[in-house]
C-alpha positions as a LaTeX table, in Angstrom:
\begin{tabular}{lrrr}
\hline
Residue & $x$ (\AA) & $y$ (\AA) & $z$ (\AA) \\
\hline
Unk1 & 0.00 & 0.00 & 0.00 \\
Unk2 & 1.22 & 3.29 & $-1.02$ \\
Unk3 & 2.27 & 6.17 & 1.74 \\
Unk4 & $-0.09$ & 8.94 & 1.73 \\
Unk5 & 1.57 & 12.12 & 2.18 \\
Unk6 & 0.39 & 16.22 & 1.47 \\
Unk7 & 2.85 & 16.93 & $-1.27$ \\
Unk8 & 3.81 & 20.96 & $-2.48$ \\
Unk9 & 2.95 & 22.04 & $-5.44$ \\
Unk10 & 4.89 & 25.03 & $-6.20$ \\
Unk11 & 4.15 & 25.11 & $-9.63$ \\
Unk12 & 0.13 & 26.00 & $-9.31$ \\
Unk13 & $-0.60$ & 29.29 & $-9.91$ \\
Unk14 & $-2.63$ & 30.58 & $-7.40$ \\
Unk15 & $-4.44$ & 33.89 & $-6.40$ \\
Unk16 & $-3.81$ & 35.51 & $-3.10$ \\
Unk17 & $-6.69$ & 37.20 & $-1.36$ \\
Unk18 & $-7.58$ & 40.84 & $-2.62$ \\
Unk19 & $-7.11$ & 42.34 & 0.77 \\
Unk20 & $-3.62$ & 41.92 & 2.20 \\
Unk21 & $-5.14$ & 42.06 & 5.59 \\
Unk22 & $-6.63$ & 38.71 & 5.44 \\
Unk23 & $-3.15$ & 37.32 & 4.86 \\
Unk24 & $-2.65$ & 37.31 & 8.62 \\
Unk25 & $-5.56$ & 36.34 & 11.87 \\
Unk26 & $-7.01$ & 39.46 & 13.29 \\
Unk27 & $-5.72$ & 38.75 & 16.17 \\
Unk28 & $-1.80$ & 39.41 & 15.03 \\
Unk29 & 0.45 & 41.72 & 17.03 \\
Unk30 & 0.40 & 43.51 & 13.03 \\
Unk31 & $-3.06$ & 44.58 & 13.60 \\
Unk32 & $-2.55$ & 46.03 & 17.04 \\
Unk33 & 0.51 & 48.15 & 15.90 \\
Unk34 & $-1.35$ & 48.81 & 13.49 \\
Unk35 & $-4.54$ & 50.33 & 15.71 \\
Unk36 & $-2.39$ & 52.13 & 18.10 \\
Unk37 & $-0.66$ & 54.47 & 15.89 \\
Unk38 & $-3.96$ & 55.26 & 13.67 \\
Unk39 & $-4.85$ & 56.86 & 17.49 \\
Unk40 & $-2.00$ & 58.04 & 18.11 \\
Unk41 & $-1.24$ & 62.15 & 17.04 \\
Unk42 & 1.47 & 62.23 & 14.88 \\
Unk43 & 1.50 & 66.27 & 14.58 \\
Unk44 & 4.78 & 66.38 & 15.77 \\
Unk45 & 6.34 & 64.07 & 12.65 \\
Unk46 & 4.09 & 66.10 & 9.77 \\
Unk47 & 4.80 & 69.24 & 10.89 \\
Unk48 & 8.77 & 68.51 & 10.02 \\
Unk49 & 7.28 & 67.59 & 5.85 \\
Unk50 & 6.39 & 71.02 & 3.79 \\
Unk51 & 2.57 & 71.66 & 3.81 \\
Unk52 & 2.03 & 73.36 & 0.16 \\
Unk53 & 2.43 & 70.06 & $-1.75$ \\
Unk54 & 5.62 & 70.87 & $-3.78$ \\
Unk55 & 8.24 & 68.78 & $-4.08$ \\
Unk56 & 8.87 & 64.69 & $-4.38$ \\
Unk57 & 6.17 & 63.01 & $-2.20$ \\
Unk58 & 7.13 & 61.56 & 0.99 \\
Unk59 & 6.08 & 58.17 & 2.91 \\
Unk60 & 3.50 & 58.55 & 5.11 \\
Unk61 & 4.48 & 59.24 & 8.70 \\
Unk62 & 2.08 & 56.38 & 10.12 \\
Unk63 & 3.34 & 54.09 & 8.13 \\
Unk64 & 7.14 & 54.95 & 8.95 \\
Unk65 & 6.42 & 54.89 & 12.51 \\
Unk66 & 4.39 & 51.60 & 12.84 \\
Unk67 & 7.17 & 50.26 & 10.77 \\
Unk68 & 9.73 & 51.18 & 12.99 \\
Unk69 & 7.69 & 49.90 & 15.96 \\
Unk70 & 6.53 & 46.59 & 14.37 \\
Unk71 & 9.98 & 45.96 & 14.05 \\
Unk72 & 11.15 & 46.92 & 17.68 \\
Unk73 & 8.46 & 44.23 & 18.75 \\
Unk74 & 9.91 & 41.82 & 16.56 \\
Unk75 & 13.88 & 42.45 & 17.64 \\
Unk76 & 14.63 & 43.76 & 14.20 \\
Unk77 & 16.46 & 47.31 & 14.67 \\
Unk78 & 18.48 & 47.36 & 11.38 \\
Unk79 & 17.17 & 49.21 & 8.18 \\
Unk80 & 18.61 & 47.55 & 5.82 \\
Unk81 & 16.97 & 44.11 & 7.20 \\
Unk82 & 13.54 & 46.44 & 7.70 \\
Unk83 & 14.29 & 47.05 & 4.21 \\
Unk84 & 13.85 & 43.34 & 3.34 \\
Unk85 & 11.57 & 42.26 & 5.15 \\
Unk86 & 9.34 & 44.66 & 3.31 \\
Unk87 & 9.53 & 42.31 & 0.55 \\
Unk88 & 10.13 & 39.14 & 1.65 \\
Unk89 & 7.56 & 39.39 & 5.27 \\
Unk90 & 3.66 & 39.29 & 5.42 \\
Unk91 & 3.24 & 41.36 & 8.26 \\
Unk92 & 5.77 & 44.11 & 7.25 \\
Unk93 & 4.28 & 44.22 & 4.04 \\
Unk94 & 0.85 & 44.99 & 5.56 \\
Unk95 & 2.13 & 47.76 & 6.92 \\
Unk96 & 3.83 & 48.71 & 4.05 \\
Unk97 & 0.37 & 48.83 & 2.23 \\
Unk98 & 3.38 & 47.29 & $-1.34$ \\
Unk99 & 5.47 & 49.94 & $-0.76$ \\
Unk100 & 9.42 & 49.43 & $-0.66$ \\
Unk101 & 10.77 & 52.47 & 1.73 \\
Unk102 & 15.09 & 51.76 & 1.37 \\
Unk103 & 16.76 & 51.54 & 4.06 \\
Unk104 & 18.24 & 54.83 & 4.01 \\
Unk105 & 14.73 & 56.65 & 3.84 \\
Unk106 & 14.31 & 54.15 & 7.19 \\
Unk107 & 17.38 & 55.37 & 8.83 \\
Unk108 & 16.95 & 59.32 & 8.17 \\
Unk109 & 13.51 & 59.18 & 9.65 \\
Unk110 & 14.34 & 57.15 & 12.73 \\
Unk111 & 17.33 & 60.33 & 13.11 \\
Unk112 & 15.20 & 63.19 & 11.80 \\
Unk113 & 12.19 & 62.20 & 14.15 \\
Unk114 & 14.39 & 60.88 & 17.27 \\
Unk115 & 12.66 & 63.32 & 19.51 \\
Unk116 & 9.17 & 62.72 & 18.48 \\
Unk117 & 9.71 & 58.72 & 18.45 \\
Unk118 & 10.80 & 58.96 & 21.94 \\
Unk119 & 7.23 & 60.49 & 22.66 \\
Unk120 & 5.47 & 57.95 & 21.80 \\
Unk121 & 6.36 & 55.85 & 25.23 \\
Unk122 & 3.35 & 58.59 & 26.88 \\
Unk123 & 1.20 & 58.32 & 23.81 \\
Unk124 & 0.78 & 54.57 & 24.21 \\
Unk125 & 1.04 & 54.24 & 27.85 \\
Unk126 & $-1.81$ & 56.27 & 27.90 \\
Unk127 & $-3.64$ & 53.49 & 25.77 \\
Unk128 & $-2.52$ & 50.76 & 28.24 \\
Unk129 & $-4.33$ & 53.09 & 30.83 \\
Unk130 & $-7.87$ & 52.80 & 28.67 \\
Unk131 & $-7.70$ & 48.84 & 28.72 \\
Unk132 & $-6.90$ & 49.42 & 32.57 \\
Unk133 & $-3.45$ & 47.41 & 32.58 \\
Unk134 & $-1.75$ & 50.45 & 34.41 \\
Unk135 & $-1.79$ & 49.50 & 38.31 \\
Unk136 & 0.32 & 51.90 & 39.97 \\
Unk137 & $-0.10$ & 49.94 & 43.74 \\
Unk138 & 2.95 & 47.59 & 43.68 \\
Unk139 & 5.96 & 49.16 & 41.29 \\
Unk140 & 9.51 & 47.70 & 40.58 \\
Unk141 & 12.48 & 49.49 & 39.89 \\
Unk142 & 15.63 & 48.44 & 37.94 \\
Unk143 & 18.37 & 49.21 & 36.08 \\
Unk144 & 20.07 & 46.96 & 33.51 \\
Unk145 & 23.58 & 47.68 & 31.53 \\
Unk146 & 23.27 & 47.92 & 27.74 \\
Unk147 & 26.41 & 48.34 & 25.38 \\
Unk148 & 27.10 & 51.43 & 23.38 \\
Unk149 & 27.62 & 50.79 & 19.56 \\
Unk150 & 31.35 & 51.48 & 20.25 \\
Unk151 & 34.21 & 49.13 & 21.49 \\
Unk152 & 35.75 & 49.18 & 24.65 \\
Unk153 & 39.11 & 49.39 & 22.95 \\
Unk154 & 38.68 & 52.57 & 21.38 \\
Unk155 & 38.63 & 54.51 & 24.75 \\
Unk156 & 41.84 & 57.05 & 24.21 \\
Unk157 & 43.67 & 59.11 & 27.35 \\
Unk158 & 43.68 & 62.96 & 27.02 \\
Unk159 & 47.34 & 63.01 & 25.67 \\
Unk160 & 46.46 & 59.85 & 22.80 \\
Unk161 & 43.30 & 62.09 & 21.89 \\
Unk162 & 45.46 & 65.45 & 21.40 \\
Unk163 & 47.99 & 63.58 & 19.21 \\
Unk164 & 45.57 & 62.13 & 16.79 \\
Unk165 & 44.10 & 65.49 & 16.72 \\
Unk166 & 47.56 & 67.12 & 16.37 \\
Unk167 & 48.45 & 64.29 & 13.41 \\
Unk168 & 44.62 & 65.23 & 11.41 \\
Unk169 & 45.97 & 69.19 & 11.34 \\
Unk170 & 49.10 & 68.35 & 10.18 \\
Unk171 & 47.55 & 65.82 & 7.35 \\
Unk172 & 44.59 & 68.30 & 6.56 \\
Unk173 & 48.27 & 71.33 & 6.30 \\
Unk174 & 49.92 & 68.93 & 4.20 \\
Unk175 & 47.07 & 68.20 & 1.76 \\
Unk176 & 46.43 & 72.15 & 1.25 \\
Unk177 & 49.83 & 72.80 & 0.93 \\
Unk178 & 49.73 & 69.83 & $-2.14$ \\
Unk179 & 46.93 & 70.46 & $-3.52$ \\
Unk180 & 45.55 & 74.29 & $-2.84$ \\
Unk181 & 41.99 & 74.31 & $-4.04$ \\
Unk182 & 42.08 & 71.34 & $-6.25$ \\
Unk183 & 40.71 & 68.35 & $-5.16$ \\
Unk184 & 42.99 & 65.72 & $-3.91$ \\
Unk185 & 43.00 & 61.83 & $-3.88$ \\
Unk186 & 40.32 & 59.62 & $-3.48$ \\
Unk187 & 39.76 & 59.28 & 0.27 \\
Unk188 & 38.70 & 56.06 & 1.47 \\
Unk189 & 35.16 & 55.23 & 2.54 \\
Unk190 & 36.65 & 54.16 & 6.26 \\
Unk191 & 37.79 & 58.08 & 5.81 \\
Unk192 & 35.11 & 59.96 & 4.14 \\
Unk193 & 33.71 & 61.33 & 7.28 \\
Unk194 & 36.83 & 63.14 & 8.78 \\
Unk195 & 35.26 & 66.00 & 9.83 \\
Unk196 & 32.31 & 64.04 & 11.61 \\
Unk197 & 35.41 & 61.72 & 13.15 \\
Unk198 & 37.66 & 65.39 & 14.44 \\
Unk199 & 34.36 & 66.22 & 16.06 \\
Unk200 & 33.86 & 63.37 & 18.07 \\
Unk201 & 37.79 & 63.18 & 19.10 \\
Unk202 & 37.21 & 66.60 & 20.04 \\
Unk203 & 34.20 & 65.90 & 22.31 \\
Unk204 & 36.30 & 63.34 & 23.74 \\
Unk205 & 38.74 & 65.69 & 24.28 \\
Unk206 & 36.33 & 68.48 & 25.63 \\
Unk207 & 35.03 & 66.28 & 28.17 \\
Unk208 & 38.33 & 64.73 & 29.66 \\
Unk209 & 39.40 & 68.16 & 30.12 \\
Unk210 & 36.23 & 69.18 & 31.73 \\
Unk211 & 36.14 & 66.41 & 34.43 \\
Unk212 & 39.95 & 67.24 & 35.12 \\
Unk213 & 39.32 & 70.43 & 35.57 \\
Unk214 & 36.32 & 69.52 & 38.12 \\
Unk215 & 38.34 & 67.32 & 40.34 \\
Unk216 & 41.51 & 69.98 & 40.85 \\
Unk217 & 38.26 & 71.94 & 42.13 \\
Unk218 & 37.20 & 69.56 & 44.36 \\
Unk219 & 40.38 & 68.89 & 45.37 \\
Unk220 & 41.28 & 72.91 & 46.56 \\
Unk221 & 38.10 & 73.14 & 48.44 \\
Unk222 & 39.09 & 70.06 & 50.28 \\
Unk223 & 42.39 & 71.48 & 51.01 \\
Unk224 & 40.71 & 74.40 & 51.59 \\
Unk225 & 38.73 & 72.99 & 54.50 \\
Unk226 & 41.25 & 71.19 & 55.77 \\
Unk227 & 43.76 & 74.18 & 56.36 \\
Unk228 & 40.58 & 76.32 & 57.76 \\
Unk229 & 40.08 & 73.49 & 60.37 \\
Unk230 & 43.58 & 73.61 & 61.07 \\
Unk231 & 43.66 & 76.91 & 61.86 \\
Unk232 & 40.70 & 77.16 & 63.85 \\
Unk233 & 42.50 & 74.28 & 66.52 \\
Unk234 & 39.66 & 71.47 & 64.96 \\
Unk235 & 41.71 & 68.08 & 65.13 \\
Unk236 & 41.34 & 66.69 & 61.87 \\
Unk237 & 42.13 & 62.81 & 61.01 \\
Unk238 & 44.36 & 61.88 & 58.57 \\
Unk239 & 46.72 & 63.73 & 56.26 \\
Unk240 & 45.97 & 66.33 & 54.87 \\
Unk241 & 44.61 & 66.16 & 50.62 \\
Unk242 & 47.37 & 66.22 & 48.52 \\
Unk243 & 47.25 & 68.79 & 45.69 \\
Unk244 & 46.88 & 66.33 & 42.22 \\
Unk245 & 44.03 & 64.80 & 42.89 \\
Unk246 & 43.06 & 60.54 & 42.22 \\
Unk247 & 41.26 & 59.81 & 39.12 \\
Unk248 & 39.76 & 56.52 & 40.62 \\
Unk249 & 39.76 & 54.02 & 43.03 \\
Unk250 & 42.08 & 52.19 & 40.39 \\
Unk251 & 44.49 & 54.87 & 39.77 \\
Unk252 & 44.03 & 55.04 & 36.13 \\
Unk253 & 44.13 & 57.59 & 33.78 \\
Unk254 & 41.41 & 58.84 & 32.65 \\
Unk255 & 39.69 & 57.59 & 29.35 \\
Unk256 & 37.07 & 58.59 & 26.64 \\
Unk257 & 35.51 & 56.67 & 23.70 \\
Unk258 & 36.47 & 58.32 & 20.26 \\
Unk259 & 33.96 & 56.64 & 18.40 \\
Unk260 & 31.06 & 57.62 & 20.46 \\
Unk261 & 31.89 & 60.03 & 23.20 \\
Unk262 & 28.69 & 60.00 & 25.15 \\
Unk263 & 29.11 & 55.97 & 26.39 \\
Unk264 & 30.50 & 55.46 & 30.21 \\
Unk265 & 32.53 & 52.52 & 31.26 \\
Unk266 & 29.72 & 50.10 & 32.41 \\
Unk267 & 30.30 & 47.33 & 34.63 \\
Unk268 & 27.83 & 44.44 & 34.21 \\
Unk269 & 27.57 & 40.14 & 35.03 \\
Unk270 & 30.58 & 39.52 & 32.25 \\
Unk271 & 32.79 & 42.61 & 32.86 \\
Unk272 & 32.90 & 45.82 & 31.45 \\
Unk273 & 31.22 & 47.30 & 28.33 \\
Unk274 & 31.01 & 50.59 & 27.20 \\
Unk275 & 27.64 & 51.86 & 27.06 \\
Unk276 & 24.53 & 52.94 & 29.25 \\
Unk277 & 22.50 & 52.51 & 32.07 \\
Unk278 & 19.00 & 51.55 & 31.35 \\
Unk279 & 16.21 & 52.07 & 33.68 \\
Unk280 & 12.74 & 51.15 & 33.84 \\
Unk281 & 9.72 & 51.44 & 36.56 \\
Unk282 & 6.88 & 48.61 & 36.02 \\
Unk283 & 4.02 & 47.48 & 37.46 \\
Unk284 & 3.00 & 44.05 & 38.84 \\
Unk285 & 1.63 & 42.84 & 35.07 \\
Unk286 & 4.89 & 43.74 & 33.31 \\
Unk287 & 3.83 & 47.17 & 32.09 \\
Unk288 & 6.75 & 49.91 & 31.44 \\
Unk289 & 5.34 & 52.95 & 33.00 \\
Unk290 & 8.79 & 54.84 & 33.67 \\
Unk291 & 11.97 & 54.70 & 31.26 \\
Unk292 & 15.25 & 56.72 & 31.72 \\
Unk293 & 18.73 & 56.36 & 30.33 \\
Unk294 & 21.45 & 57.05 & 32.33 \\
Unk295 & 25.14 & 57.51 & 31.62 \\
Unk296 & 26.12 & 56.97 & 35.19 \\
Unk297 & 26.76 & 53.34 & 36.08 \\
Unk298 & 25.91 & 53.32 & 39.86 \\
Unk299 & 22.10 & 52.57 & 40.73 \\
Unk300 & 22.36 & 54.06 & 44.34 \\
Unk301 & 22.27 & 57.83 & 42.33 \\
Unk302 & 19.33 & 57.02 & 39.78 \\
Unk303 & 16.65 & 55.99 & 42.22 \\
Unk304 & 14.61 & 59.17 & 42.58 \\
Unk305 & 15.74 & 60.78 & 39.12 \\
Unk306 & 13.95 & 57.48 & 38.03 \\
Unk307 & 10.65 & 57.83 & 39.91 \\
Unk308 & 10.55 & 61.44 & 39.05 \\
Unk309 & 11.11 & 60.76 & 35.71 \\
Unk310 & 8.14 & 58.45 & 36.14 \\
Unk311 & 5.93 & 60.76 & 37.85 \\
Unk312 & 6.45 & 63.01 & 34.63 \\
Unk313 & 5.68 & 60.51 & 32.26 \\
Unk314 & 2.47 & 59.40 & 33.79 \\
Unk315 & 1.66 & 62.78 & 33.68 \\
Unk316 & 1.50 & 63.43 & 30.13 \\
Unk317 & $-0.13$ & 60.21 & 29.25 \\
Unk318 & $-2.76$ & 61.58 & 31.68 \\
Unk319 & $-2.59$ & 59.33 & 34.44 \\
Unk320 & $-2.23$ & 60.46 & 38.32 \\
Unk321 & 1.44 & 59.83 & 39.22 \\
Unk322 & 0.44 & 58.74 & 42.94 \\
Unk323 & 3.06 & 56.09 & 43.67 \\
Unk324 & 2.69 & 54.00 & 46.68 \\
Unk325 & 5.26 & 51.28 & 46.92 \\
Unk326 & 8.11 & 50.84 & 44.99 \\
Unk327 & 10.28 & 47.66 & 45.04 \\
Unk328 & 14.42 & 47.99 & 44.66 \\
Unk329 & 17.29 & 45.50 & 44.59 \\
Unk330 & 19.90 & 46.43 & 47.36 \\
Unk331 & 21.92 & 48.97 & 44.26 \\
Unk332 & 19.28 & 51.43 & 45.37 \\
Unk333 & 20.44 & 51.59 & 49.11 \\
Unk334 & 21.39 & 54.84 & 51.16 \\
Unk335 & 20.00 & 56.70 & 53.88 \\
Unk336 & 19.29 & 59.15 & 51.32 \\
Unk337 & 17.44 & 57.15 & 48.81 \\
Unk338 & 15.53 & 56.07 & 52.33 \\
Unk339 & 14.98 & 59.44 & 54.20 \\
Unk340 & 13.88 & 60.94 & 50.86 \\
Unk341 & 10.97 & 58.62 & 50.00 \\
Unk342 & 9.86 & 58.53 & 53.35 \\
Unk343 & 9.42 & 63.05 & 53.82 \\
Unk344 & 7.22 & 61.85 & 49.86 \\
Unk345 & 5.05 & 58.92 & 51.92 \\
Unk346 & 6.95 & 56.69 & 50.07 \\
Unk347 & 6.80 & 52.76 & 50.68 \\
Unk348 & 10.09 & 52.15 & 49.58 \\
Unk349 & 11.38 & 48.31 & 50.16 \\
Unk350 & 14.71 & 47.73 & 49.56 \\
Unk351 & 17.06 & 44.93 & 50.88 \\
Unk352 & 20.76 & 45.70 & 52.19 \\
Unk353 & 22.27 & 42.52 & 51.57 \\
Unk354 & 22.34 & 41.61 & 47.79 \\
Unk355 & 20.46 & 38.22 & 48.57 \\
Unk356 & 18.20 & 38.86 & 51.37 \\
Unk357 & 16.53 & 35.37 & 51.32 \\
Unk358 & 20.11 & 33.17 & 51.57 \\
Unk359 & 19.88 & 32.01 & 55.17 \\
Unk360 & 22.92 & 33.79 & 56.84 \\
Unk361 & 23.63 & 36.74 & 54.47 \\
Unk362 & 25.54 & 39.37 & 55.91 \\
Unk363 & 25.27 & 42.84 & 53.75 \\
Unk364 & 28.42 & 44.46 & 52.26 \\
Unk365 & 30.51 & 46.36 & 54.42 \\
Unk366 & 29.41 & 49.62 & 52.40 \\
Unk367 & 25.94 & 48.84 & 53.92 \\
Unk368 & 26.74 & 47.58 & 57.35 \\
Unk369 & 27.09 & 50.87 & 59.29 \\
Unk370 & 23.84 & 52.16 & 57.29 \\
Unk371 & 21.42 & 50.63 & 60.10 \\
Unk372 & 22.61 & 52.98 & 62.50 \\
Unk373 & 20.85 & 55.73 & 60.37 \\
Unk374 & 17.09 & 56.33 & 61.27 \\
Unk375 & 15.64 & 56.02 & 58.12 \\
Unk376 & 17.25 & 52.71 & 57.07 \\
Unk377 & 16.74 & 51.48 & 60.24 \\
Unk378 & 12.73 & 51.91 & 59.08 \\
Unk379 & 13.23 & 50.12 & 55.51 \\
Unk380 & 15.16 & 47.36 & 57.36 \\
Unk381 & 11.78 & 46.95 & 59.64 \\
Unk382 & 9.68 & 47.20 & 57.11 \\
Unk383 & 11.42 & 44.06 & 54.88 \\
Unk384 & 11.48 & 41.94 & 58.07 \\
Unk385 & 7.30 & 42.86 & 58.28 \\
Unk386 & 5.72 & 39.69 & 56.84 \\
Unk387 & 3.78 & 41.62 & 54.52 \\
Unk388 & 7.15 & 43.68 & 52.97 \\
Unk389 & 8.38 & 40.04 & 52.80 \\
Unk390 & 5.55 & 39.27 & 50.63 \\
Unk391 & 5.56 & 42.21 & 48.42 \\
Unk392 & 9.42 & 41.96 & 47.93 \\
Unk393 & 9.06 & 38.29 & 46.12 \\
Unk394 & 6.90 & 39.88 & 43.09 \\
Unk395 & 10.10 & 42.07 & 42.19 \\
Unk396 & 11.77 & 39.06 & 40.74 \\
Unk397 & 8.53 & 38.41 & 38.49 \\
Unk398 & 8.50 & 41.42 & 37.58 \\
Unk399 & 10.99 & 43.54 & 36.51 \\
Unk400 & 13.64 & 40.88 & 35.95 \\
Unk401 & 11.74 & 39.37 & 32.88 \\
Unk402 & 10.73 & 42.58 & 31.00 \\
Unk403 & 14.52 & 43.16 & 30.67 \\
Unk404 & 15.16 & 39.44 & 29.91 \\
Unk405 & 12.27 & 39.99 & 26.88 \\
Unk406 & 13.77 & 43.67 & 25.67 \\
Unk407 & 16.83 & 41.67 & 26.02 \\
Unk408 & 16.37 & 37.74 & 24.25 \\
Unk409 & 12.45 & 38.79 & 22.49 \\
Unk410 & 13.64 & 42.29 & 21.22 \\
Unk411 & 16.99 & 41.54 & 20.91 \\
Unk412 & 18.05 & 44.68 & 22.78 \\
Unk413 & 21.77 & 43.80 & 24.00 \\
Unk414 & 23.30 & 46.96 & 21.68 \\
Unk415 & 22.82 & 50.27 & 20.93 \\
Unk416 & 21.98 & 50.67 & 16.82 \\
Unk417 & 23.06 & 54.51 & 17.51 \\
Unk418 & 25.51 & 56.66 & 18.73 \\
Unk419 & 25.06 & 59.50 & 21.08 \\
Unk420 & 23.07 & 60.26 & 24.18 \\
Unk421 & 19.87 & 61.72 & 22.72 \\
Unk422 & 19.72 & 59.07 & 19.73 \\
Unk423 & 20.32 & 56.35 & 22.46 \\
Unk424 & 17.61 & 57.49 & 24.62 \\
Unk425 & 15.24 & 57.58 & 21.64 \\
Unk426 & 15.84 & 54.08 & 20.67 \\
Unk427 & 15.24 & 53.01 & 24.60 \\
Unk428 & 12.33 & 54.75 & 24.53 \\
Unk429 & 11.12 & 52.93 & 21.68 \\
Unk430 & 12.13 & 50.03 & 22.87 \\
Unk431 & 10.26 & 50.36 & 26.34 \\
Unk432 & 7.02 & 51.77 & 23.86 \\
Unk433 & 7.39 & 48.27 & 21.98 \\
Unk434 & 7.28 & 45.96 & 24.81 \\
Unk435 & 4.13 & 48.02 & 26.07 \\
Unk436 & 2.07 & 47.37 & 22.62 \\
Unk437 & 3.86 & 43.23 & 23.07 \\
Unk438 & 1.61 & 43.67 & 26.71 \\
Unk439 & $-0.71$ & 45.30 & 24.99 \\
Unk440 & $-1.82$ & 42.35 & 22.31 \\
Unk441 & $-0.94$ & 39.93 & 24.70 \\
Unk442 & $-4.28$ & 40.99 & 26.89 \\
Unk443 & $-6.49$ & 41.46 & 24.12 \\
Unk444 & $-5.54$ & 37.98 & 23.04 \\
Unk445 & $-6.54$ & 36.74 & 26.34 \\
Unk446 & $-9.03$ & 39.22 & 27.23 \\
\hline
\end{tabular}
């Protein structure tokens, strides 16, 4: 007896359905993308377009921007594979409506509107509100490491970055003294943009001088203090501050990164990386309702910049930023962080020890002397109260897998883009995809 299998026929011509939307179900995170930016008000990208119809027509702002955010949800960040998947994927070729956008085109709006993309975190948070998935009770706060696109290895010290600047003048002096007016060789493509490269060296350059500058300050007004203590009789412990001040607790020089001089030296579970702090506030069902990026790589200083951030993002997306209870990993903790969101009514729970559950933990020495302060000494009673015992286990379901889905789902390890402001755009976006991700996954099981 013969097998009986379902065989392809590849060579039968057959008709496709009339209307590209029944190529996909109607329940398909295409279709919500799709819904949320026909609500949303995209003013701010048409009013950047000319308004008396002259001149080669552009593509449709909607379109660009559900583009960009359909392929946020799907971890696809590049252009050029946007670009192809225009042609060879169903559900970027709904929103596409046939049209081809290059990746270029894809690129210069994601840079021209950087600003306005980044607003759309409120404008859809503000949708998550209508379907009533914003809970504001129970929060969770965390901060995750995410590399700059630049390499660790091209951080320079002040003296390499003033020699490579010193050997580009003498280069750009040689070349006008060769060739005047006229043009010279071919430059090579890894060289076309020297003028875009002296201005990041110089940046660089700008800012290690800057920071120096800032710690001989510090440095005088601590010996400063110390001779006025002197002199008044105060017994003073220790030496007193010797005038060139310490870069670090390593003793290195200082460094900055020539290829994109807004990244910090991040330290993270595999090392270091240069790149930027990530944070994000959410709520108990995985919701984004804060987002911040942060150049400094210490937690303990981002906790209330965070939560005000917050407060001001809830407010544009018209919600009431009344925060009750906010959950932190032991990063967050100082008697500052404490006595701050206690004088705001503030339930702030916050371990000392980075494991507070391991039978026997002791905290680290850096947080040992902090119960003597009053308003640790309140956090530490409050997460030994069985009910801040309770609340403190959701932080691990919460917070902890929204960055391991930005992170493995959106494929968010690396910065696409250079710069502070462009950087902050794309987390934004980021933090605005994983909200419509929440978003279809209730409707789906609503």
């Amino acid at each position: 007896m013969p097998q009986n299998f379902l065989s392809p026929q590849r060579d039968q011509p057959m008709l496709l359905p009339v209307d590209m939307r029944e190529w996909l179900p109607e329940d398909d995170l295409v279709f919500i993308v799709l819904d949320a930016v026909a609500t949303l008000d995209l003013g701010e990208f048409r009013r950047r377009y000319r308004a008396d119809g002259h001149g080669r027509a552009a593509f449709d702002p909607e379109m660009m921007v559900a583009l960009l955010l359909y392929g946020y949800c799907q971890g696809e960040r590049s252009s050029r594979m946007i670009e192809k998947r225009c042609v060879r994927d169903v559900g970027y070729r709904i929103i596409a409506g046939g049209l081809h956008p290059d990746h270029a085109t894809i690129a210069r709006f994601r840079a021209r509107h950087e600003t306005a993309l980044g607003g759309l975190f409120t404008q859809v948070l503000r949708l998550l509100a209508a379907e009533g998935m914003v809970s504001l009770g129970l929060l969770s706060l965390d901060g995750t490491k995410l590399a700059g696109n630049a390499a660790q290895k091209a951080n320079r010290t002040l003296p390499q970055i003033e020699k490579i600047l010193a050997e580009a003048a003498a280069a750009d002096a040689a070349e006008d003294a060769r060739y005047g007016d006229a043009p010279g060789e071919p430059t090579p493509r890894a060289l076309a943009r020297r003028a875009e490269r002296r201005d990041r060296l110089a940046r660089a350059r700008d800012r290690l001088e800057a920071e120096d500058t800032a710690r001989r300050q510090a440095q005088r007004a601590r010996q400063q203090a110390w001779d006025a203590a002197a002199a008044a009789g105060k017994r003073r412990s220790g030496r007193r501050p010797v005038d060139e001040p310490r870069a670090n607790r390593a003793g290195t020089e200082p460094r900055a990164n020539i290829t994109d001089p807004d990244v910090r030296v991040m330290r993270n579970q595999k090392g270091y990386v240069a790149g930027y702090n990530g944070q994000a506030v959410v709520t108990a069902d995985q919701v984004i309702v804060g987002a911040m990026l942060s150049q400094h790589p210490v937690d303990r200083t981002l906790l209330h910049p965070v939560l005000d951030t917050c407060r001001q993002q809830l407010t544009q997306a018209g919600i009431r930023p009344r925060l009750r209870t906010v959950l932190a990993d032991a990063g967050y903790v100082s008697e500052e962080n404490f006595a701050r969101a206690d004088t705001g009514k503030l339930r702030l729970l916050a371990p000392l020890a980075k494991d507070p559950g391991r039978a026997g933990g002791r905290p680290p020495k850096r947080a040992r002397h902090l119960e003597e302060y009053p308003a640790t000494a309140r956090a530490i009673r409050r997460m030994r109260h069985p009910r801040g015992r309770e609340d403190y286990k959701l932080r691990a379901r919460t917070v902890e897998p929204v960055f391991g889905q930005l992170k493995t789902c959106q494929k968010l390890t690396t910065m696409s883009r250079r710069g502070l402001a462009a950087c902050e755009s794309e987390w934004l976006l980021a933090c605005t995809a994983h909200n419509l991700r929440k978003l279809h996954r209730h409707r789906i099981g609503g």
